[in-house]
C-alpha positions in Angstrom: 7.9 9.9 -6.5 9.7 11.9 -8.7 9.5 11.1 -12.6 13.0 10.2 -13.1 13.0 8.0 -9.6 12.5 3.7 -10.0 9.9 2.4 -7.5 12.8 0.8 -5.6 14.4 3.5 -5.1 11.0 5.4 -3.9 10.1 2.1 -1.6 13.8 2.8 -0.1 12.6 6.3 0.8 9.4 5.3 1.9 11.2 2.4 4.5 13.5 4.7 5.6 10.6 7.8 6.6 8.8 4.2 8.2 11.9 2.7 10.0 12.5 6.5 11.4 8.7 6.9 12.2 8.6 3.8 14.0 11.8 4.6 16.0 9.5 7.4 17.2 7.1 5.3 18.4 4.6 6.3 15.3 2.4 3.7 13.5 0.2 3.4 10.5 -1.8 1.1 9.1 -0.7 -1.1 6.1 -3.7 0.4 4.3 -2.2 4.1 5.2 0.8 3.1 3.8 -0.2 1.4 0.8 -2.5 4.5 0.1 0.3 7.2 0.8 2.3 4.8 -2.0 -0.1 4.7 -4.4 -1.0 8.6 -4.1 2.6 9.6 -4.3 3.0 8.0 -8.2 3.0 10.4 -10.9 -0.1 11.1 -13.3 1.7 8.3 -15.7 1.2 5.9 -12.8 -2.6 7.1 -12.4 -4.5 4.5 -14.2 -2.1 1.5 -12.3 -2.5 2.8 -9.1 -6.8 3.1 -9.1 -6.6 -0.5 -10.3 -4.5 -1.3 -7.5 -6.8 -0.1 -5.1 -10.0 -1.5 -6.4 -8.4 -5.0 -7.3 -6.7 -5.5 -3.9 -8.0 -5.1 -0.4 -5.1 -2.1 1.0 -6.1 -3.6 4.4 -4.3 -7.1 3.7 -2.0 -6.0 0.7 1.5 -6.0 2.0 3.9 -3.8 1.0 6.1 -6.4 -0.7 3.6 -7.6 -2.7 2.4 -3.8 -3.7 6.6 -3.2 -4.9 6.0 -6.4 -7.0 2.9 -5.3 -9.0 4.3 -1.9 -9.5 8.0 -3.5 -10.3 5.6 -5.2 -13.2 4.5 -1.7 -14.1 7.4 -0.2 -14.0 8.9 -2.8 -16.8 6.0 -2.1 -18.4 5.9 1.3 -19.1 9.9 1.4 -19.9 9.4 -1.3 -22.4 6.2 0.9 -23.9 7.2 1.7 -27.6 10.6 0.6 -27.4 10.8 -1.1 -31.0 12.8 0.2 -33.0 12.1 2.0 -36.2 13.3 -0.3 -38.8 11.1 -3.1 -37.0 8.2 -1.8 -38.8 7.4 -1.3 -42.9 5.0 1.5 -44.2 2.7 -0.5 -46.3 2.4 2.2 -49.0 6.2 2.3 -50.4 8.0 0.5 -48.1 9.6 3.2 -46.3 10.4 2.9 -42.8 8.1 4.6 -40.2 11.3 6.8 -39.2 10.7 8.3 -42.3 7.4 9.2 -41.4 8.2 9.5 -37.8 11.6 11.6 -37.7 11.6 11.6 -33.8 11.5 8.2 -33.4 14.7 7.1 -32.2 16.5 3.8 -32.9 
């Protein structure tokens, strides 16, 4: 998965390499698949993707339900320090932490 790419739009790869696969005749097993998933994240992803694998059996984890806990993730981790500068108040002089924090953007 590339670092700019959505996990839908990496699941649409990964279906298409399957559907094409399968057309050959080639099969894995849902826990191949789920692993080649999880292993294709980036480092960002690491952390998600162990717990994935020692949470839920890969062996009876389907693929849908791996899109939806990463989908979760994914909102996660774009919503990560999205709040806006003026949400927050230095306590000192009640300057804003953009003051303090010049790259933070609004």
């Amino acid at each position: 998965m590339k670092d700019n790419e959505t996990i839908d739009e990496m699941f649409g790869w990964f279906q298409t390499i399957l559907s094409g696969l399968k057309s050959l005749e080639t099969k894995f097993s849902q826990t191949h698949n789920n692993l080649k998933i999880l292993e294709s994240l980036p480092k960002v992803w690491e952390l998600k993707a162990t717990s994935i694998s020692k949470a839920h059996h890969l062996k009876t984890l389907t693929l849908d339900e791996l899109l939806k806990t990463l989908r979760v993730h994914e909102v996660y981790l774009n919503n990560k320090g999205c709040l806006k500068a003026n949400d927050f108040f230095s306590l000192r002089t009640g300057e804003t932490i953009k003051d303090e924090c010049p790259t933070l953007e609004k």
